[in-house]
C-alpha atoms as one frame of an Amber mdcrd trajectory, in Angstrom:
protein
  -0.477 -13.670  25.700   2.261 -15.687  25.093   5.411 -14.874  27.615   7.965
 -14.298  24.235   6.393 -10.794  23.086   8.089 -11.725  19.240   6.188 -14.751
  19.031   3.081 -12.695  20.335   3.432 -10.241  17.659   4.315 -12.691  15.105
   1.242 -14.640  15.745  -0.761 -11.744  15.780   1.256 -10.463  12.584   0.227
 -14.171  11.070  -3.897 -13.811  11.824  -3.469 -10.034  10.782  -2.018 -11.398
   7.693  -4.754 -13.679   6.833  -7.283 -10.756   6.989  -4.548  -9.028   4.585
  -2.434 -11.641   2.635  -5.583 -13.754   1.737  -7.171 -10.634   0.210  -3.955
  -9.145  -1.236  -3.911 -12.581  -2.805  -7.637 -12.905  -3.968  -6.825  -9.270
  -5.474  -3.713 -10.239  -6.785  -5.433 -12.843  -9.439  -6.886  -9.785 -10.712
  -3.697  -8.766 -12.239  -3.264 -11.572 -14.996  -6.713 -11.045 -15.350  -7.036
  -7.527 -15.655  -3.519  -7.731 -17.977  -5.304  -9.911 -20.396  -8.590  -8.176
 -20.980  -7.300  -4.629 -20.924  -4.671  -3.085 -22.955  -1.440  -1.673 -21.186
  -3.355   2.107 -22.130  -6.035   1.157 -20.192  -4.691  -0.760 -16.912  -2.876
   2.504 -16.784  -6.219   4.358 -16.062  -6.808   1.478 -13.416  -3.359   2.577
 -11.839  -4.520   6.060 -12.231  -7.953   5.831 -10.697  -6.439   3.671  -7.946
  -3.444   6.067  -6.846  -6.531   8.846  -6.679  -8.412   6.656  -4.597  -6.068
   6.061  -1.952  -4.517   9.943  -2.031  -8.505  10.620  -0.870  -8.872   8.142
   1.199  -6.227   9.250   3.570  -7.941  12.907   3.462 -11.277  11.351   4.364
  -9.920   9.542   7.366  -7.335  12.328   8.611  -5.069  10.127  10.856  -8.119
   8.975  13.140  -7.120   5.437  13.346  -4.140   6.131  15.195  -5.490   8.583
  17.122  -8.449   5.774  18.456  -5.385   3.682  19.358  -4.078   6.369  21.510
  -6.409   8.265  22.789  -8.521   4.882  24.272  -5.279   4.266  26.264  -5.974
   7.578  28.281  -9.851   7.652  27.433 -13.083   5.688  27.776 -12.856   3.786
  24.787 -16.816   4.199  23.952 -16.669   7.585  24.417 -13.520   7.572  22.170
 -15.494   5.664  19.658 -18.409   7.584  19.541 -16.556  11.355  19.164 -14.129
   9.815  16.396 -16.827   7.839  14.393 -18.979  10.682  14.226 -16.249  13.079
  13.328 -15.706  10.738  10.324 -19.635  10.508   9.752 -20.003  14.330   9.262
 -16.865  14.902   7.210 -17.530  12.060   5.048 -21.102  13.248   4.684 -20.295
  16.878   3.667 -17.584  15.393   1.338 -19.918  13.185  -0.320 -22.309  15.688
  -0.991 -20.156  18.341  -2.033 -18.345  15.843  -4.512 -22.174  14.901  -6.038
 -22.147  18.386  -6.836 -18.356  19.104  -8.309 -17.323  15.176  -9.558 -17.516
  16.300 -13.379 -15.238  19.571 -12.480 -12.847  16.967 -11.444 -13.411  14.682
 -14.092 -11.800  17.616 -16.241  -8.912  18.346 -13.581  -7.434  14.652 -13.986
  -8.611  14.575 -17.716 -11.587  11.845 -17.492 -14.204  14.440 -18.903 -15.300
  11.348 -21.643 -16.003   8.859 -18.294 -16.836  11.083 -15.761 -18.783   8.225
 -14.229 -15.519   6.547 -13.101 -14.912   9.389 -11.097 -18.122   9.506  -9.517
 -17.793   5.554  -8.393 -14.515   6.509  -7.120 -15.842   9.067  -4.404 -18.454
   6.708  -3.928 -15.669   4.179  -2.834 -13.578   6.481  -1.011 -16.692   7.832
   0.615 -17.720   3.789   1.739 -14.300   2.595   3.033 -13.384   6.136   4.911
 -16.744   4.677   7.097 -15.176   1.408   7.364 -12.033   2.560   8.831 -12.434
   3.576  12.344 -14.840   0.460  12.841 -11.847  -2.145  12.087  -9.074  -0.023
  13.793 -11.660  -0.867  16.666 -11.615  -4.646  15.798  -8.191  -4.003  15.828
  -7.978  -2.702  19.245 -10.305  -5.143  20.635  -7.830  -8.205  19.390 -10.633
  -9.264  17.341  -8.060  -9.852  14.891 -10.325 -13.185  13.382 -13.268 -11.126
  12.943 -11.646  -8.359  11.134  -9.986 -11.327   8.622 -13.715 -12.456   8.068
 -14.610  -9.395   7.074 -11.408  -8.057   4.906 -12.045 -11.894   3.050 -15.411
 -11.375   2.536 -14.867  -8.335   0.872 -12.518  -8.727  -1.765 -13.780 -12.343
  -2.378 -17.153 -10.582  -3.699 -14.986  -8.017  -5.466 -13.026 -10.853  -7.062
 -16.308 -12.572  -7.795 -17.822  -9.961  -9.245 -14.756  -9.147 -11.436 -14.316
 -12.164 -12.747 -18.291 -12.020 -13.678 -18.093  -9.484 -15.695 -15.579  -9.705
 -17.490 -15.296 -13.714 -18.078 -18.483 -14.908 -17.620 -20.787 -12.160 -19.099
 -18.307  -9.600 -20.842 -20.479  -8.850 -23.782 -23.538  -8.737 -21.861 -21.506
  -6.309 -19.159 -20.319  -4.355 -22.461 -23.732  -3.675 -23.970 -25.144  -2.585
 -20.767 -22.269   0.026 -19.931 -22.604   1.031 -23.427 -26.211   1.588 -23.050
 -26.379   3.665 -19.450 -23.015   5.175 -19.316 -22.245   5.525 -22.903 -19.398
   3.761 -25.841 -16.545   5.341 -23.913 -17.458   3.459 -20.517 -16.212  -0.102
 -21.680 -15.254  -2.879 -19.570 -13.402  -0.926 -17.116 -16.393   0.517 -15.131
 -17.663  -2.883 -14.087 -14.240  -2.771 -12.349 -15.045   0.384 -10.412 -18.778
  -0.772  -9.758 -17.325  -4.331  -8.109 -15.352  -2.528  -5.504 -18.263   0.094
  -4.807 -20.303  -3.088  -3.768 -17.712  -4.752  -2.013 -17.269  -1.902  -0.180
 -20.648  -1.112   0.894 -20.344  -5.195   2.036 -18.014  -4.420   4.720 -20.002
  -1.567   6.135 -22.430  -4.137   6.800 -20.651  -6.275   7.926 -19.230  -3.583
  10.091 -22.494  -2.548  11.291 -22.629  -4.654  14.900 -18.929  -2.392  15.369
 -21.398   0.272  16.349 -23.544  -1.201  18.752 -24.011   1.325  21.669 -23.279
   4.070  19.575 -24.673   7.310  19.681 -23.867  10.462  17.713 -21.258  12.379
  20.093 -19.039  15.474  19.367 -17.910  17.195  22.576 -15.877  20.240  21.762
 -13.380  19.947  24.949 -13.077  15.780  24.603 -12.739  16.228  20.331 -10.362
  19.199  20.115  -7.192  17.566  21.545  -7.988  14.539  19.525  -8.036  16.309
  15.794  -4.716  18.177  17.382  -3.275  15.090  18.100  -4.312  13.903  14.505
  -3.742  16.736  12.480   0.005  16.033  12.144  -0.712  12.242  11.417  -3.364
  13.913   8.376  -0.737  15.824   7.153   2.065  12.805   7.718  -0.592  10.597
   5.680  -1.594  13.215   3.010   2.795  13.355   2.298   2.901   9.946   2.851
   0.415   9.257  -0.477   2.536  11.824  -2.202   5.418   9.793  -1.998   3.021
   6.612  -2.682   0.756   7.780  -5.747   2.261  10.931  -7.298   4.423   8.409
  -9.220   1.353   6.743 -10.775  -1.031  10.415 -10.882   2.256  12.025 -12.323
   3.816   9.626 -14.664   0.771  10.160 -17.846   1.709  13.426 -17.507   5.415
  13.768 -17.221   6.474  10.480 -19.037   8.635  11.269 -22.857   6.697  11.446
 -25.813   7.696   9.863 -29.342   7.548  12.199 -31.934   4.373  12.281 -34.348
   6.267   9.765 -36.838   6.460   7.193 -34.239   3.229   7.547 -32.795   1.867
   6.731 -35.653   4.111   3.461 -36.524   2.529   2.851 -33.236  -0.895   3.922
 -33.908  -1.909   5.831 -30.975  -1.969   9.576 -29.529   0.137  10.836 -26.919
  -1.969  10.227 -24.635  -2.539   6.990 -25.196   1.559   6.233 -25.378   1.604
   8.400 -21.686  -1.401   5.447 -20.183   0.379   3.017 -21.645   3.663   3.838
 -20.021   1.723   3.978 -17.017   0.227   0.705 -17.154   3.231  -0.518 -18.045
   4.408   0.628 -14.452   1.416  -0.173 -12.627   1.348  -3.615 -13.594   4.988
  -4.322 -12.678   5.148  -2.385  -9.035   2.327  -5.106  -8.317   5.205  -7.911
  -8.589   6.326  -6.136  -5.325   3.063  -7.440  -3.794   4.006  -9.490  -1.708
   6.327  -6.991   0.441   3.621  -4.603   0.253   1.515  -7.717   1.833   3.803
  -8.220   4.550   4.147  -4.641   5.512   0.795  -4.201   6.182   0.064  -7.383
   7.769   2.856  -5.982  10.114   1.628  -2.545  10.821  -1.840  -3.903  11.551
  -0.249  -6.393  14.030   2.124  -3.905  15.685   0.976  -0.559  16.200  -0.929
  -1.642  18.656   1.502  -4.098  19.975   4.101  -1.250  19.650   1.699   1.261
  22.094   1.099  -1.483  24.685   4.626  -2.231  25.362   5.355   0.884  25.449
   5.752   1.265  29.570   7.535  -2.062  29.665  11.134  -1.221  30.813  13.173
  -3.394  27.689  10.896  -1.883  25.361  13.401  -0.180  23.261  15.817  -3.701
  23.253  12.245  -5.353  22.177  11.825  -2.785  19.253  15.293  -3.175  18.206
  15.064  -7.112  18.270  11.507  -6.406  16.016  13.160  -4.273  13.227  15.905
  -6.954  12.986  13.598  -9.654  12.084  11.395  -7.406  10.073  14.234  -6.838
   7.519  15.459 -10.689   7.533  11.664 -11.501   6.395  11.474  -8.441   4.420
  15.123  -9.443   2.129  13.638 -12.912   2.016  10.580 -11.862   0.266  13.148
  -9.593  -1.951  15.137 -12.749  -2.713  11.734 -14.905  -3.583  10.553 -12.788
  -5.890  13.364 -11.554  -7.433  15.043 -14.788  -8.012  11.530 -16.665  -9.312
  11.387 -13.473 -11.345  11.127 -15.921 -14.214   7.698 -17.661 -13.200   6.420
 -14.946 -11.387   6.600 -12.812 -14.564   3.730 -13.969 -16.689   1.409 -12.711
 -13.865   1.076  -9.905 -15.634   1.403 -10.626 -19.176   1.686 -13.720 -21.489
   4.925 -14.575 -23.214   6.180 -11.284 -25.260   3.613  -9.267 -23.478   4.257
  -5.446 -23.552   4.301  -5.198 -19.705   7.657  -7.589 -19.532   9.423  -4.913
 -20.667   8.963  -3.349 -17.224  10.483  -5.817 -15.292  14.084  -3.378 -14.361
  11.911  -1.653 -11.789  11.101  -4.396  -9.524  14.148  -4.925  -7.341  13.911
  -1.574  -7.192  10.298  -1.272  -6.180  10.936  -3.725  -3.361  13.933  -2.684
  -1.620  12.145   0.870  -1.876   8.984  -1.229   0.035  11.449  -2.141   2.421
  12.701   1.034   3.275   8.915   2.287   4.237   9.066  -1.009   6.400  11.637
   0.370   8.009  10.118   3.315   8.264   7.218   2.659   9.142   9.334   0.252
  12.161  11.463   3.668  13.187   8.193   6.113  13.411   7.239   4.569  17.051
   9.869   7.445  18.672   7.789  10.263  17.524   4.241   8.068  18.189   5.139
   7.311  21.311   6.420  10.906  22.827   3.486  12.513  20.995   5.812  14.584
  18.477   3.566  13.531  15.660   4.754  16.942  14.101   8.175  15.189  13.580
   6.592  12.738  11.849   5.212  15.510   8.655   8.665  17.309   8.763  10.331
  13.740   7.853   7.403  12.584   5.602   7.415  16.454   3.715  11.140  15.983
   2.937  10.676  12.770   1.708   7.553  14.091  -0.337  10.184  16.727  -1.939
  12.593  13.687  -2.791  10.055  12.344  -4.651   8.663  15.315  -6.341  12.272
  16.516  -7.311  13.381  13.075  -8.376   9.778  12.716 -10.444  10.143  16.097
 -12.128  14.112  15.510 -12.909  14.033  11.885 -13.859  10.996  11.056 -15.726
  11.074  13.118 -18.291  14.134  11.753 -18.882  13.843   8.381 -18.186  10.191
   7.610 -18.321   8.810   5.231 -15.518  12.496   3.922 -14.642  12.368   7.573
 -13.356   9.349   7.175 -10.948  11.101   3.637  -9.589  14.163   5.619  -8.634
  11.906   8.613  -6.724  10.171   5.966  -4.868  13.706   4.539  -3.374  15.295
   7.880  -3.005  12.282   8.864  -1.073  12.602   6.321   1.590  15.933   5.925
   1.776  16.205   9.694   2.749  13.045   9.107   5.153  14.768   6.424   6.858
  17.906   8.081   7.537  16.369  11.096   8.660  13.964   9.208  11.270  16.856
   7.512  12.288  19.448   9.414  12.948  16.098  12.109  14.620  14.940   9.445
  16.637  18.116   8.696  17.929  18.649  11.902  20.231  14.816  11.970  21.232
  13.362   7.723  22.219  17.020   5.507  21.425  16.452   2.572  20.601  19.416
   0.163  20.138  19.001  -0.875  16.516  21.408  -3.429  15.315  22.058  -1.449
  12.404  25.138  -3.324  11.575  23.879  -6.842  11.227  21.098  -5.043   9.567
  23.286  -3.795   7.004  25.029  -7.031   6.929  21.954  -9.125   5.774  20.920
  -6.018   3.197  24.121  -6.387   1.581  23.840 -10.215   1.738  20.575 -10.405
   0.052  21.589  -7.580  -2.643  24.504  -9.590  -3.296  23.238 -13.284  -3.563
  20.735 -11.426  -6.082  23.855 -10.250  -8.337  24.933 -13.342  -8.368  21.940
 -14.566  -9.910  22.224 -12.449 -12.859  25.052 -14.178 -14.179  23.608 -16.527
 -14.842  20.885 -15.424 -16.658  21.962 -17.178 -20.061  21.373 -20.908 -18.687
  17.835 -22.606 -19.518  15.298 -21.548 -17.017  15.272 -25.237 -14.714  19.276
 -24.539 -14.027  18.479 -20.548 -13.027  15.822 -21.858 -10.974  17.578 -24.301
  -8.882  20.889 -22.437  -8.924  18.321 -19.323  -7.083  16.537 -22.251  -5.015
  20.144 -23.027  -3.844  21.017 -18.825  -3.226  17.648 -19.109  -1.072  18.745
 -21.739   0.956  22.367 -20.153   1.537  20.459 -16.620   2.903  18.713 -18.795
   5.180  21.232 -20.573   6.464  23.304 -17.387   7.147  20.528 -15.850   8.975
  19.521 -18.889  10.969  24.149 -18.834  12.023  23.790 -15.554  12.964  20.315
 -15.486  14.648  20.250 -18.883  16.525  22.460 -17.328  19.540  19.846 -14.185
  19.832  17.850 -13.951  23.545  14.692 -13.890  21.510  14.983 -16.237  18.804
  12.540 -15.948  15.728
């Protein structure tokens, strides 16, 4: 390993990232795609079905990929393996056949009772990727970090494939078939869910030498510290979605509706205005993409980088030198998107496109990004001391921000609303971890040049806006410009660092 641990987690962070970024990206085409053949109304049932997916997933997996990071630092990690993997195998067994039985019930709950067959495929792919889940976290451990890219391309490239299959190359012959086994109200939009179920069940193949050796294993004494330890994390990840997906679950239900007049002028139900809004959303929080992309590049890279250093002697300096450059990268990302805003725009939509008018929650959506970053970044005090019970009290409070801020705001405000719960959220969160963390693992955070480069990048961004009147080639190089003068502020301030970027 390289002797500067920064440029050991930043190359790992940059091979993580093609196992993430290059599928984020494949995925990402989707969007233009997906915003041309579907109507706002239903993209907003994409959203929907999506948010519902991960809320489950989380559930199905209860916090065991952490655990498997810590628990093979004290344990043999077979024997780890093999008591974690078939914890996973049984629960996600009994869930699957329980949810054969009950999918229609809640079909009805989240108001798909006309196409309860996308709520079937979406257990199916909850059911598939919960599987998957322990079996990379072990790639993961194993530094097998060009393996587990192979794999995370593989899949969405056939998802991708398949996507753009159905609904370029063959979408009438796609239509007529859905028609014909899942009925008229099935449309396009289940070749969507049916794509992902068999890109799923790809990587659980591909997954399959992962569990070489193995043998079904569930010791009572060996298991029951291990779902202790995890319980918390369950319950931290279960809040966590809350404060990820209750804005998209929440918004068709809470969002303003016109009155019957205007409805009409715009020829559709309530309902239908309430998906719309929603898709609406949906499709602009994926402009933040790319900071979502670059989180999670990061926390696959440095969990486990974070839990080996952790009996080094300057590992809180080397923490503190990690969330600095985190939020440099982070504000640049802010700055790229929000000052190409103009290009970057007709990703989801052509010119005049409904979905433009959307585009006041993304600086919003990404500093909010940012914040769980930093979040994420702070959470190593409680990790590390096994206090994962701190963890749930900080992500439960920020769960109530978001609820409160959803319920008070929305209806109000419609999806603007939701933006605004997602920052409040983590803003709260991160103060709260901080200033908690503080008294029990201190870590010397520079919290002041931290600040500094926040208010920079906020800043050069208002700047931008004034001149939002000049032809689109002088905004563009007078942003390229604002860019360049971030950089070179950072690179002043950083150059003189011990560990340099």
């Amino acid at each position: 390993m390289s002797s500067n641990p920064i440029k050991a987690l930043a190359g790992q962070t940059v091979i993580y990232g093609m196992g993430t970024i290059v599928p984020r990206l494949l995925n990402y085409l989707l969007v233009p795609l997906y915003t041309r053949v579907f109507a706002p109304g239903v993209y907003g049932q994409i959203t929907d079905l999506y948010a519902w997916i991960a809320f489950l997933l989380a559930l199905l997996t209860y916090g065991m990929e952490t655990t498997f990071f810590r628990y093979t630092q004290k344990e043999n990690p077979d024997k780890v393996f093999n008591n974690i993997i078939s914890c996973i195998i049984t629960t996600t067994g009994i869930f699957l056949i329980l949810y054969c039985c009950l999918y229609q019930n809640f079909a009805h709950l989240i108001q798909y009772e006309h196409n309860t067959q996308y709520v079937l495929f979406l257990g199916i792919i909850v059911a598939l990727d919960a599987l998957t889940a322990v079996p990379f976290a072990k790639l993961r451990r194993n530094n097998k970090a060009k393996l587990f890219t192979i794999i995370k391309i593989a899949n969405v490239t056939l998802c991708v494939a398949l996507n753009l299959f159905f609904l370029l190359v063959i979408p009438e012959t796609a239509l007529a078939i859905s028609d014909k086994v899942f009925g008229p109200q099935a449309g396009l939009l289940v070749w969507v869910l049916i794509s992902n179920v068999l890109s799923s069940f790809l990587s659980l193949l591909l997954l399959l030498p992962q569990f070489k050796g193995y043998h079904f294993e569930l010791e009572k004494n060996f298991i029951r510290p291990m779902l202790a330890y995890a319980l918390p994390i369950l319950l931290i990840n279960l809040v966590g979605m809350v404060n990820e997906v209750a804005d998209k679950i929440l918004i068709k239900y809470l969002t303003p509706i016109p009155d019957a007049e205007s409805l009409a002028m715009l020829g559709m139900t309530g309902g239908e205005y309430a998906l719309q809004q929603l898709g609406i959303y949906g499709a602009n929080f994926k402009l933040a993409v790319l900071m979502t992309i670059f989180i999670q590049m990061f926390r696959y890279a440095s969990e486990p980088f974070f839990f080996g250093k952790a009996k080094d002697r300057n590992a809180p300096e080397l923490y503190a030198k990690v969330m600095t450059y985190f939020v440099i990268f982070c504000l640049l990302i802010f700055l790229g998107v929000m000052l190409y805003i103009d290009v970057l725009k007709y990703f989801i939509g052509r010119g005049g496109s409904n979905y433009h008018e959307g585009l006041i929650i993304v600086p919003i959506v990404l500093i909010a990004n940012m914040f769980y970053g930093i979040v994420f970044n702070l959470s190593i005090w409680f990790k590390l001391t096994d206090r994962t019970f701190s963890g749930t009290i900080i992500s439960i409070i920020g769960a109530s921000v978001t609820l409160l801020c959803l319920f008070i705001l929305v209806p109000r405000i419609g999806y603007l609303g939701a933006a605004i719960a997602h920052l409040g959220c983590y803003t709260i969160m991160m103060l709260v971890s901080y200033l908690w963390g503080q008294k029990v693992f201190p870590v010397p955070y520079q919290v002041g040049r931290i600040v500094m480069y926040i208010a920079l990048a906020v800043g050069l961004f208002l700047i931008s806006t004034i001149f939002g009147d000049y032809s689109l080639a002088i905004r563009l190089t007078i942003n390229t410009l604002l860019i360049l003068v971030y950089l070179g502020i950072v690179f002043v301030f950083e150059r003189k660092n011990p560990l340099k970027i």
